[in-house]
mmCIF file of the N, C-alpha and C atoms, coordinates in Angstrom:
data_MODEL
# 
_entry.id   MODEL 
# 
loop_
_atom_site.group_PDB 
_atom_site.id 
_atom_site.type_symbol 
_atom_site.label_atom_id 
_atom_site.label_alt_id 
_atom_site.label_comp_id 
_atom_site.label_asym_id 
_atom_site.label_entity_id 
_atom_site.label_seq_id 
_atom_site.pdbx_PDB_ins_code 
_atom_site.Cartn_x 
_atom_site.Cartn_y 
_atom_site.Cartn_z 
_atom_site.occupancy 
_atom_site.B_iso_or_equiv 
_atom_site.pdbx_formal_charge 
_atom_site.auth_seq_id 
_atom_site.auth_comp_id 
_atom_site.auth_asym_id 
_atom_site.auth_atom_id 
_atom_site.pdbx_PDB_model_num 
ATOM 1   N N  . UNK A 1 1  ? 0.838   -1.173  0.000   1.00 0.00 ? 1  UNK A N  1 
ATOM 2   C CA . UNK A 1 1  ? 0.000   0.000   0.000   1.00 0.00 ? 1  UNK A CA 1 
ATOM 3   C C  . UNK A 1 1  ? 0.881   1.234   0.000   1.00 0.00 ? 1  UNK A C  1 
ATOM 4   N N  . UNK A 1 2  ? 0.410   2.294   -0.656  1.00 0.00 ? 2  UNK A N  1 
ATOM 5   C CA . UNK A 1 2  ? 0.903   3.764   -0.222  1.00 0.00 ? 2  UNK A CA 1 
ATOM 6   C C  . UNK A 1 2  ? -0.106  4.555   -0.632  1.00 0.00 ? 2  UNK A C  1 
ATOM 7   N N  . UNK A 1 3  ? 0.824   6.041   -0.941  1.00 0.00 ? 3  UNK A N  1 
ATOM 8   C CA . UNK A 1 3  ? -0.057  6.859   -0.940  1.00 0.00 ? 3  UNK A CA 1 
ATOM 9   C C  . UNK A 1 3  ? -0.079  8.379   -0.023  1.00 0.00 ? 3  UNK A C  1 
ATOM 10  N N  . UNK A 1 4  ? -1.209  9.078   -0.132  1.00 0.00 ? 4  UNK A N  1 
ATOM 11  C CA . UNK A 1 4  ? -1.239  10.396  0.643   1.00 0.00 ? 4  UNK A CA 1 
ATOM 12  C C  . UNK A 1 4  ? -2.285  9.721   1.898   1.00 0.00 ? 4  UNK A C  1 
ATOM 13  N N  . UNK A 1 5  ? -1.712  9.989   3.141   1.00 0.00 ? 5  UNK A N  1 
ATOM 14  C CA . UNK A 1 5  ? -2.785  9.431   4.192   1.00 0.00 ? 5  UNK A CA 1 
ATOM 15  C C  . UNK A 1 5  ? -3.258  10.903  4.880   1.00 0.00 ? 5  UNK A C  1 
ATOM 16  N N  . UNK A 1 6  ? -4.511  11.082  5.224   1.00 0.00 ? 6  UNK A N  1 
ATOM 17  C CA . UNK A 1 6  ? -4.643  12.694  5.628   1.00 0.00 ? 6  UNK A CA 1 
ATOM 18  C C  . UNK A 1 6  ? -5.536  12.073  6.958   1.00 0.00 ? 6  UNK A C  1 
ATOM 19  N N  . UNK A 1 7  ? -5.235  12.412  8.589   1.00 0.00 ? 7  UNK A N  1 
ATOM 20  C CA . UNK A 1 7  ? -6.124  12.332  9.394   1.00 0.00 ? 7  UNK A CA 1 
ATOM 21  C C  . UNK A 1 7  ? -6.505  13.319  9.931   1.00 0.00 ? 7  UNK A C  1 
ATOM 22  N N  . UNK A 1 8  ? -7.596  13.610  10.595  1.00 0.00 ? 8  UNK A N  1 
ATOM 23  C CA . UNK A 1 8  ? -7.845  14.637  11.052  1.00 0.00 ? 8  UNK A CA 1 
ATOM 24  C C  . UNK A 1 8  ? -8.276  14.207  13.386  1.00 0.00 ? 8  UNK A C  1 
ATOM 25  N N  . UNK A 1 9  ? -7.509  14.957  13.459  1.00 0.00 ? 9  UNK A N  1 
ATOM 26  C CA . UNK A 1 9  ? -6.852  14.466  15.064  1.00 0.00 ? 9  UNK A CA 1 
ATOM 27  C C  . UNK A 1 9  ? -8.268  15.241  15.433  1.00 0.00 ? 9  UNK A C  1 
ATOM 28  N N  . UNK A 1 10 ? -8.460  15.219  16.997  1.00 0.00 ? 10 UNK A N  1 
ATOM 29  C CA . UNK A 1 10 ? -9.064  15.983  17.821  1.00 0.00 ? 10 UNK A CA 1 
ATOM 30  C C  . UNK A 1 10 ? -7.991  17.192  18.052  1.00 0.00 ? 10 UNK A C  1 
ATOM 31  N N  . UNK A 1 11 ? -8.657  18.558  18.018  1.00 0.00 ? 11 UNK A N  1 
ATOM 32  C CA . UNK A 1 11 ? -7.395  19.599  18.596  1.00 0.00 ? 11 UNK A CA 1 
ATOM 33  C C  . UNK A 1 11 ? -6.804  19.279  19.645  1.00 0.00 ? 11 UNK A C  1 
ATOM 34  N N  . UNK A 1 12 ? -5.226  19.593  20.070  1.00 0.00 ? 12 UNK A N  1 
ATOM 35  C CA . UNK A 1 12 ? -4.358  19.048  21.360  1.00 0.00 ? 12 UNK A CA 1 
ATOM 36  C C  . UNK A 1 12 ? -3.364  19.858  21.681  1.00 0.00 ? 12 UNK A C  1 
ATOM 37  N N  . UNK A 1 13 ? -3.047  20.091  22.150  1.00 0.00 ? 13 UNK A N  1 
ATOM 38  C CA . UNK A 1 13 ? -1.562  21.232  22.823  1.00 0.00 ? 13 UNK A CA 1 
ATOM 39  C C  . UNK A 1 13 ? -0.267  19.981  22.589  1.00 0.00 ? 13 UNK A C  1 
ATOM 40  N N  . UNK A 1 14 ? -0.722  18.717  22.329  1.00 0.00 ? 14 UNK A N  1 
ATOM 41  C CA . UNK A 1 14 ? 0.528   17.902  22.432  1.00 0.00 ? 14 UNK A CA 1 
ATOM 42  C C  . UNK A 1 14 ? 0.683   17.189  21.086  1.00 0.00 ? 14 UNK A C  1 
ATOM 43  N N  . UNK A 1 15 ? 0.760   18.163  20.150  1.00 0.00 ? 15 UNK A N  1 
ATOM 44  C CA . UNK A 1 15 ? 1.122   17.976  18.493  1.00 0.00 ? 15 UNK A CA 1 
ATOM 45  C C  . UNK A 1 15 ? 2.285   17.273  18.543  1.00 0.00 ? 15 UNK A C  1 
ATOM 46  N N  . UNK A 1 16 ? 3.531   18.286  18.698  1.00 0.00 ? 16 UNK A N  1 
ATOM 47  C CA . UNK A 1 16 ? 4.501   17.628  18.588  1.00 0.00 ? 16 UNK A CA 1 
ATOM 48  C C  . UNK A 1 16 ? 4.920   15.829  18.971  1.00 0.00 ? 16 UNK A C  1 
ATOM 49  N N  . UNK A 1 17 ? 4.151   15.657  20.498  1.00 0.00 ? 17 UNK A N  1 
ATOM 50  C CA . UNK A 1 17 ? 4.759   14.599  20.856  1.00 0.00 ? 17 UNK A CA 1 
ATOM 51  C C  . UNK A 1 17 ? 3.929   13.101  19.929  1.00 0.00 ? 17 UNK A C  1 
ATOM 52  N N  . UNK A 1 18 ? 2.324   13.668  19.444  1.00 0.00 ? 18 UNK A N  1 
ATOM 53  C CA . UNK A 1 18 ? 1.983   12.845  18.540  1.00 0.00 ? 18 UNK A CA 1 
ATOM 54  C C  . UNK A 1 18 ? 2.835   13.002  16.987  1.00 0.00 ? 18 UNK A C  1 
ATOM 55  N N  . UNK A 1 19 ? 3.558   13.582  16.796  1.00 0.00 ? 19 UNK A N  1 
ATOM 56  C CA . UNK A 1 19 ? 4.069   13.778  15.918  1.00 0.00 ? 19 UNK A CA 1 
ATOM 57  C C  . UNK A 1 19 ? 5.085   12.788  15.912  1.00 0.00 ? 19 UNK A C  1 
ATOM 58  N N  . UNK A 1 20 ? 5.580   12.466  17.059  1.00 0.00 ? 20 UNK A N  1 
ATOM 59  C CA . UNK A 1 20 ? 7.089   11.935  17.480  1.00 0.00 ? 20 UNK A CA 1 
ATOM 60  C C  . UNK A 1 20 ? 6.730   10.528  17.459  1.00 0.00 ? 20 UNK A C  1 
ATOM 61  N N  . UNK A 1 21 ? 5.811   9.673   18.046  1.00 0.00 ? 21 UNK A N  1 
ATOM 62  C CA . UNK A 1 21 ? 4.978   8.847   18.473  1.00 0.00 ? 21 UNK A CA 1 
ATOM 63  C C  . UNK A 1 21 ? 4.761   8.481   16.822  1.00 0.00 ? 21 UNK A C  1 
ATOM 64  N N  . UNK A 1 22 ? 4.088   9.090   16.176  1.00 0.00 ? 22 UNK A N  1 
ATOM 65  C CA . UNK A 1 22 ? 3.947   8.734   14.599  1.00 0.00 ? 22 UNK A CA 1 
ATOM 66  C C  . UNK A 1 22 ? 4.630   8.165   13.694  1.00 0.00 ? 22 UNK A C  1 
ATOM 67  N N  . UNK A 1 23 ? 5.908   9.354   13.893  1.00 0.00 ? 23 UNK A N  1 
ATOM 68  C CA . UNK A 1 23 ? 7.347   8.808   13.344  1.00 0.00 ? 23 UNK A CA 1 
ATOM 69  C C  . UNK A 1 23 ? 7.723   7.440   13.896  1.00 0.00 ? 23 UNK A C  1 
ATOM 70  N N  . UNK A 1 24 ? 7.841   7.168   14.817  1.00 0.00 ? 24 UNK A N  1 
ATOM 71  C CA . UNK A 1 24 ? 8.458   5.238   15.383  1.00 0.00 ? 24 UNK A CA 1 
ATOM 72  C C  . UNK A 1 24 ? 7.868   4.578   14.808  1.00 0.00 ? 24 UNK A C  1 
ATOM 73  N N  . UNK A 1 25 ? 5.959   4.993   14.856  1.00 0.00 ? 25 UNK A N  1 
ATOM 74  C CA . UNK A 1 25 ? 5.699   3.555   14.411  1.00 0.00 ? 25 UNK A CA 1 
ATOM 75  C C  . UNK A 1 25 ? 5.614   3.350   12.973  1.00 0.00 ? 25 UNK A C  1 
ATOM 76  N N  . UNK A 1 26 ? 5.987   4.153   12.287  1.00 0.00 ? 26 UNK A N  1 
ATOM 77  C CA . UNK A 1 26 ? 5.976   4.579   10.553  1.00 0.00 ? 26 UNK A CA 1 
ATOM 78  C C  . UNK A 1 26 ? 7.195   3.782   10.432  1.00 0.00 ? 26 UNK A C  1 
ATOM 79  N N  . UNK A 1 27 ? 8.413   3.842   10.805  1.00 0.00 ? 27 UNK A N  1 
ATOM 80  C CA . UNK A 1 27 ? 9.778   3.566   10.750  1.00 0.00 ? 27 UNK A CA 1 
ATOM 81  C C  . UNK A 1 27 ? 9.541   1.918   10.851  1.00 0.00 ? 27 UNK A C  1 
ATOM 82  N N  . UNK A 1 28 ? 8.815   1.524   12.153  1.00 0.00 ? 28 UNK A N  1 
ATOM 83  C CA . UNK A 1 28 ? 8.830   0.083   12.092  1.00 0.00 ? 28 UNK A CA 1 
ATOM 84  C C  . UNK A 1 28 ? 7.784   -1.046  11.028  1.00 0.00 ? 28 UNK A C  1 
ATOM 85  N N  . UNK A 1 29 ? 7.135   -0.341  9.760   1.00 0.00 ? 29 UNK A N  1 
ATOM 86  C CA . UNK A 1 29 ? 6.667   -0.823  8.954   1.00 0.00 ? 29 UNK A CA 1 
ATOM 87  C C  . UNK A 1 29 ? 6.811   -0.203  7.511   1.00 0.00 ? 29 UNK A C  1 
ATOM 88  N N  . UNK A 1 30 ? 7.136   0.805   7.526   1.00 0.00 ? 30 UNK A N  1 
ATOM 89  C CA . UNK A 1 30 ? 7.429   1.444   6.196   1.00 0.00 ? 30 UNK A CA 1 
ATOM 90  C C  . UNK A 1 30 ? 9.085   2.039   6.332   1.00 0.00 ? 30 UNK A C  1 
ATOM 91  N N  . UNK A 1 31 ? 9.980   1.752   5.042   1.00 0.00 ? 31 UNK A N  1 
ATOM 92  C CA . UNK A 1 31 ? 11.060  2.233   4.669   1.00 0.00 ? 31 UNK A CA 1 
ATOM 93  C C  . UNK A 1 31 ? 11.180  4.042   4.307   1.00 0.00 ? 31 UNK A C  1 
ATOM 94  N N  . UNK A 1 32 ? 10.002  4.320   3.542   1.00 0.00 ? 32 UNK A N  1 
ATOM 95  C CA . UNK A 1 32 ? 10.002  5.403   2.303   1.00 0.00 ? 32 UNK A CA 1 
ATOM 96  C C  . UNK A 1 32 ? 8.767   5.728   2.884   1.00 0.00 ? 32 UNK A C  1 
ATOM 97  N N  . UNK A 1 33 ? 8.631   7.048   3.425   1.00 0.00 ? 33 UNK A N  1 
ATOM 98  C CA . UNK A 1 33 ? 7.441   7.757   3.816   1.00 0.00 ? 33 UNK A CA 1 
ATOM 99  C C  . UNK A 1 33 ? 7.787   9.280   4.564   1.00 0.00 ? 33 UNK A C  1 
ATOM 100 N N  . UNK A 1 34 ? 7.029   10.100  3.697   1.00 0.00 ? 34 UNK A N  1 
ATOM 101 C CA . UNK A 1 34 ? 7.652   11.301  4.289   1.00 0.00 ? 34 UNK A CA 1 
ATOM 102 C C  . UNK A 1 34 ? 6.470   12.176  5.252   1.00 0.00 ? 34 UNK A C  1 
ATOM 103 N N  . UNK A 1 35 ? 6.628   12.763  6.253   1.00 0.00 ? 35 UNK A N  1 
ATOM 104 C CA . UNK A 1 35 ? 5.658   13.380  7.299   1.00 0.00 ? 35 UNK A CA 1 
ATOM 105 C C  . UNK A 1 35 ? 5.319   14.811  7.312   1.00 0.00 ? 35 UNK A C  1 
ATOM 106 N N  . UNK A 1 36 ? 4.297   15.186  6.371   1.00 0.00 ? 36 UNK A N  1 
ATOM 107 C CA . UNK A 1 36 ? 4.318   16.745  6.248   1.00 0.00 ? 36 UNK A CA 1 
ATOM 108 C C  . UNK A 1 36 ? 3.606   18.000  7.370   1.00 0.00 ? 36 UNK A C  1 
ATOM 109 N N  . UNK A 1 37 ? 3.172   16.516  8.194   1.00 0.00 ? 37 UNK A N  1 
ATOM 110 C CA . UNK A 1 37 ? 2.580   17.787  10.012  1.00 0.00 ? 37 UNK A CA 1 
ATOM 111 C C  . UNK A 1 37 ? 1.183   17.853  9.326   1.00 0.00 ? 37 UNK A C  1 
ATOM 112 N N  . UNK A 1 38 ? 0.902   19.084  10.286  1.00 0.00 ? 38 UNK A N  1 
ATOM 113 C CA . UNK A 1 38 ? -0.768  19.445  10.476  1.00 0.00 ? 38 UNK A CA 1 
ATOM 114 C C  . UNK A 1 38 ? -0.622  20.955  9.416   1.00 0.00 ? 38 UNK A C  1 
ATOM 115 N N  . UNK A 1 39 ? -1.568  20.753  8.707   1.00 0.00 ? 39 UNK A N  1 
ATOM 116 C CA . UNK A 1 39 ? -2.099  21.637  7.894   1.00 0.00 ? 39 UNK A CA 1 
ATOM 117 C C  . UNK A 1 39 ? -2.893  22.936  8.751   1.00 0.00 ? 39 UNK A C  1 
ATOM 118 N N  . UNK A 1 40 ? -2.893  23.968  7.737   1.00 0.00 ? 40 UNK A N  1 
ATOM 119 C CA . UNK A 1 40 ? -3.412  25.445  8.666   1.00 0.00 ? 40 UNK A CA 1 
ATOM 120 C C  . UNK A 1 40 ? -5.145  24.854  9.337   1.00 0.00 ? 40 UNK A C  1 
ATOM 121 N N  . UNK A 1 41 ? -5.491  23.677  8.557   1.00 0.00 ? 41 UNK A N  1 
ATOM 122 C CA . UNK A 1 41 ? -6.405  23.502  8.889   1.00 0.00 ? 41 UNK A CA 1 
ATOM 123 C C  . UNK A 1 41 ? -6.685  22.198  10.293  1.00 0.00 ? 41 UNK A C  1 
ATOM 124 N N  . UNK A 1 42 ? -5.564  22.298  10.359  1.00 0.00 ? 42 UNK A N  1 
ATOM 125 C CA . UNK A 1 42 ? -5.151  21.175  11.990  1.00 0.00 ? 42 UNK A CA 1 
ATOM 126 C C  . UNK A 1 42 ? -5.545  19.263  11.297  1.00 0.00 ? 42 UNK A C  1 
ATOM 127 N N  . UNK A 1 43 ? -5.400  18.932  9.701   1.00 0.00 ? 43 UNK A N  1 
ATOM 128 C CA . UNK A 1 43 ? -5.407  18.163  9.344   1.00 0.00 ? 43 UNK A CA 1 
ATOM 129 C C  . UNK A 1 43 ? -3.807  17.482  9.549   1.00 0.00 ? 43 UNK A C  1 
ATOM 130 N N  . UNK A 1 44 ? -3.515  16.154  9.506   1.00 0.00 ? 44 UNK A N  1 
ATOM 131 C CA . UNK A 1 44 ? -2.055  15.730  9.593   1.00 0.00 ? 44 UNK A CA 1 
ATOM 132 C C  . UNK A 1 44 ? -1.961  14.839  8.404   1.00 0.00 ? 44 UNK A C  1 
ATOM 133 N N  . UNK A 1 45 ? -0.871  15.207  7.684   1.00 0.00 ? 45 UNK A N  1 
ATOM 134 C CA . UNK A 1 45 ? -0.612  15.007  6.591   1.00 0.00 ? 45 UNK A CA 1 
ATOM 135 C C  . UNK A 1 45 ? 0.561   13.963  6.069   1.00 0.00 ? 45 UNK A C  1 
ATOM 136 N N  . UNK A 1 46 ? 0.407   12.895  5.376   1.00 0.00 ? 46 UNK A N  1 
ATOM 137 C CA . UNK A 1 46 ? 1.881   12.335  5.320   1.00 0.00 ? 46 UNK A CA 1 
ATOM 138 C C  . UNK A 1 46 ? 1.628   11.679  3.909   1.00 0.00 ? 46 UNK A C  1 
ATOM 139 N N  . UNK A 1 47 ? 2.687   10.845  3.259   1.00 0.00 ? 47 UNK A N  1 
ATOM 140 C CA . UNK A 1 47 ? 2.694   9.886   2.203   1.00 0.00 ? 47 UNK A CA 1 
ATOM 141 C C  . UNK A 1 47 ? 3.669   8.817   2.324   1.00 0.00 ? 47 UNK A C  1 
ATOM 142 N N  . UNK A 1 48 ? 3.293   7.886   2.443   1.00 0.00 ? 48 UNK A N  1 
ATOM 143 C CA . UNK A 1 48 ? 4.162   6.298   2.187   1.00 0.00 ? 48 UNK A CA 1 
ATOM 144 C C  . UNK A 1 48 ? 4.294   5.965   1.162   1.00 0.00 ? 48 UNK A C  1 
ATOM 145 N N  . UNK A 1 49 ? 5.715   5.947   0.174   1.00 0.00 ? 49 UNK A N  1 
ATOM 146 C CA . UNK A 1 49 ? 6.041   5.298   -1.121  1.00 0.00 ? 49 UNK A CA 1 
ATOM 147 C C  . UNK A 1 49 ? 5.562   3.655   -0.769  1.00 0.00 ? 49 UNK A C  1 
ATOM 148 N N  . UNK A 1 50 ? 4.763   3.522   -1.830  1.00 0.00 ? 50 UNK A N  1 
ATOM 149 C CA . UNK A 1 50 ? 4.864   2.286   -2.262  1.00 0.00 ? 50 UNK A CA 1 
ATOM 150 C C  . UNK A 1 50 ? 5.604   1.262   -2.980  1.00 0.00 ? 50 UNK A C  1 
ATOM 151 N N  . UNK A 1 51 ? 5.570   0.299   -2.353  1.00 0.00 ? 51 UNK A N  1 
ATOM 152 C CA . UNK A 1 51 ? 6.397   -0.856  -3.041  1.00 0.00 ? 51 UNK A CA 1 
ATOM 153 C C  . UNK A 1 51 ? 6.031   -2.416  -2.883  1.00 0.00 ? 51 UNK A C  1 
ATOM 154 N N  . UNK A 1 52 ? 6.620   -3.165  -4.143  1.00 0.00 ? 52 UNK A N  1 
ATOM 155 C CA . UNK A 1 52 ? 5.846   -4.243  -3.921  1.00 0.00 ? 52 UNK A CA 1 
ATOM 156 C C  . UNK A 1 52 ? 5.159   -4.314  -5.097  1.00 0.00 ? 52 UNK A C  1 
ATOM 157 N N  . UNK A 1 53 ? 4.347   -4.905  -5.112  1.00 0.00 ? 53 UNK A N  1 
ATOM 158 C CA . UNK A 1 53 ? 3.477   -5.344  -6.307  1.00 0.00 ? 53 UNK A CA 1 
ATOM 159 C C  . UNK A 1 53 ? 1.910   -4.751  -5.593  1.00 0.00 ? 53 UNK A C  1 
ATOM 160 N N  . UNK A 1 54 ? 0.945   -4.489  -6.496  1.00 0.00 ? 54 UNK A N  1 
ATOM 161 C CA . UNK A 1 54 ? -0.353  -3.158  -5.937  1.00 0.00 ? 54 UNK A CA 1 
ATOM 162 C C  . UNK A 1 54 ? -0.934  -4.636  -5.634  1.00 0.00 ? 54 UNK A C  1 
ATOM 163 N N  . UNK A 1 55 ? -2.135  -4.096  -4.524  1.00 0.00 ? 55 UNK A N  1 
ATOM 164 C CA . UNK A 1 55 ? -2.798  -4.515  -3.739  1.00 0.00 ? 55 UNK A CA 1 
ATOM 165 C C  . UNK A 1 55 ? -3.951  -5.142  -4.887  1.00 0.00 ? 55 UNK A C  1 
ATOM 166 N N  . UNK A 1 56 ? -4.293  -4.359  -5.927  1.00 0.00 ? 56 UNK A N  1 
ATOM 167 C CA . UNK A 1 56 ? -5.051  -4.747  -7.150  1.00 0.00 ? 56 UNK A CA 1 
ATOM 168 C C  . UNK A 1 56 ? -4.950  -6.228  -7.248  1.00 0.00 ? 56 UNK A C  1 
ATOM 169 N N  . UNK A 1 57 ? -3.667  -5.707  -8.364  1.00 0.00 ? 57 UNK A N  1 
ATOM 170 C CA . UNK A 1 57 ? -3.101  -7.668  -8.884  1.00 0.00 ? 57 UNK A CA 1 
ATOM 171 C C  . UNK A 1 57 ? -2.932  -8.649  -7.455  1.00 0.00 ? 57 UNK A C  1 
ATOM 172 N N  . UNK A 1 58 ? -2.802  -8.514  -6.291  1.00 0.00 ? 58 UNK A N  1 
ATOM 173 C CA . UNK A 1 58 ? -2.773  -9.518  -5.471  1.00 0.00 ? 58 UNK A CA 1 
ATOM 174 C C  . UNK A 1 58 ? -4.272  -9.806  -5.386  1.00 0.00 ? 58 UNK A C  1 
ATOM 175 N N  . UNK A 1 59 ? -5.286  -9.426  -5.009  1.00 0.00 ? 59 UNK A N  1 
ATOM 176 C CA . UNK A 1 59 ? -7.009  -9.475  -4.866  1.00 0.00 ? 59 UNK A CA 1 
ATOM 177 C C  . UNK A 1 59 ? -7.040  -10.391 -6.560  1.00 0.00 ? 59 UNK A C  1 
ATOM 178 N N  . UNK A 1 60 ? -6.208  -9.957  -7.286  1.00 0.00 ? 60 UNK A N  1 
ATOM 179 C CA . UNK A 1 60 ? -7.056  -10.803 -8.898  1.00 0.00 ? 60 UNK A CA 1 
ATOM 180 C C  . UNK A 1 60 ? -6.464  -12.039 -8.935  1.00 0.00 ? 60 UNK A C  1 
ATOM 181 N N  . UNK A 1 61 ? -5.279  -12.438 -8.281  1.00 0.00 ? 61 UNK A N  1 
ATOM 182 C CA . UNK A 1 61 ? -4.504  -13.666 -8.460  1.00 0.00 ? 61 UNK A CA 1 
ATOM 183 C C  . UNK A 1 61 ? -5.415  -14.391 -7.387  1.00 0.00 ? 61 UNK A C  1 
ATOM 184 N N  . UNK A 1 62 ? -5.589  -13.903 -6.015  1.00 0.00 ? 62 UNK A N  1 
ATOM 185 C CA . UNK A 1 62 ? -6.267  -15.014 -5.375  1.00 0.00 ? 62 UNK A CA 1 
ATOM 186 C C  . UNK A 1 62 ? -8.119  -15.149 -5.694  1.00 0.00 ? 62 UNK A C  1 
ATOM 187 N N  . UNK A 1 63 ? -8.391  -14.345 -6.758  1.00 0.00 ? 63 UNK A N  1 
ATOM 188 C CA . UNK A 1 63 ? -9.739  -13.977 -7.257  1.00 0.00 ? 63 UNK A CA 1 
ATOM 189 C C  . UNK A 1 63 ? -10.754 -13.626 -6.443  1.00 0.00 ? 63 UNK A C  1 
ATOM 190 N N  . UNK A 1 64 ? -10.153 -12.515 -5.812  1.00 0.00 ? 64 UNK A N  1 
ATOM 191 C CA . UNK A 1 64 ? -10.872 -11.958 -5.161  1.00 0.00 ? 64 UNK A CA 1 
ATOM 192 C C  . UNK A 1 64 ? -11.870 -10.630 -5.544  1.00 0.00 ? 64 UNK A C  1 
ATOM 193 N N  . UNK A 1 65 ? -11.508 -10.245 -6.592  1.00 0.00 ? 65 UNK A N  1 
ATOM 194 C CA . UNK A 1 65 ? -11.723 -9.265  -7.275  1.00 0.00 ? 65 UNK A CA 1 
ATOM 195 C C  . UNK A 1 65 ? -11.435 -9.590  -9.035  1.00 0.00 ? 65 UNK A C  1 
ATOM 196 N N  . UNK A 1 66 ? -12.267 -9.193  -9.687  1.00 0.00 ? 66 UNK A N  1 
ATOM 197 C CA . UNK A 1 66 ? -11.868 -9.002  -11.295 1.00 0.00 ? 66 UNK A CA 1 
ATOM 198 C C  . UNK A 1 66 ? -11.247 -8.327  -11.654 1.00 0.00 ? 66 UNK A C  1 
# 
């Protein structure tokens, strides 16, 4: 999987340390992913390069999907 992931948090005074908290567990499943923070609009923003073969062709080989 990858992609642009956009969440939208509850407002918090403790951005940063979810920020920090984010980063570890990103590191321990993804190689290639970059963390662009909270938007003016307090959205949090990131993207994980993908790699691998797409999630598509795996669903059509075990025919799970057409």
């Amino acid at each position: 999987m990858g992609g642009m992931v956009i969440i939208d948090f509850l407002k918090s005074t403790k951005n940063e340390k979810l920020l920090e908290e984010i980063d570890l567990s990103l590191k321990k499943y993804f190689k290639t992913y970059t963390i662009y923070g909270f938007t003016k609009m307090g959205l949090f923003e990131l993207s994980i390069k993908r790699r691998g073969e797409s999630l598509r062709k795996k669903l059509k080989e075990k025919e799970l999907i057409n």
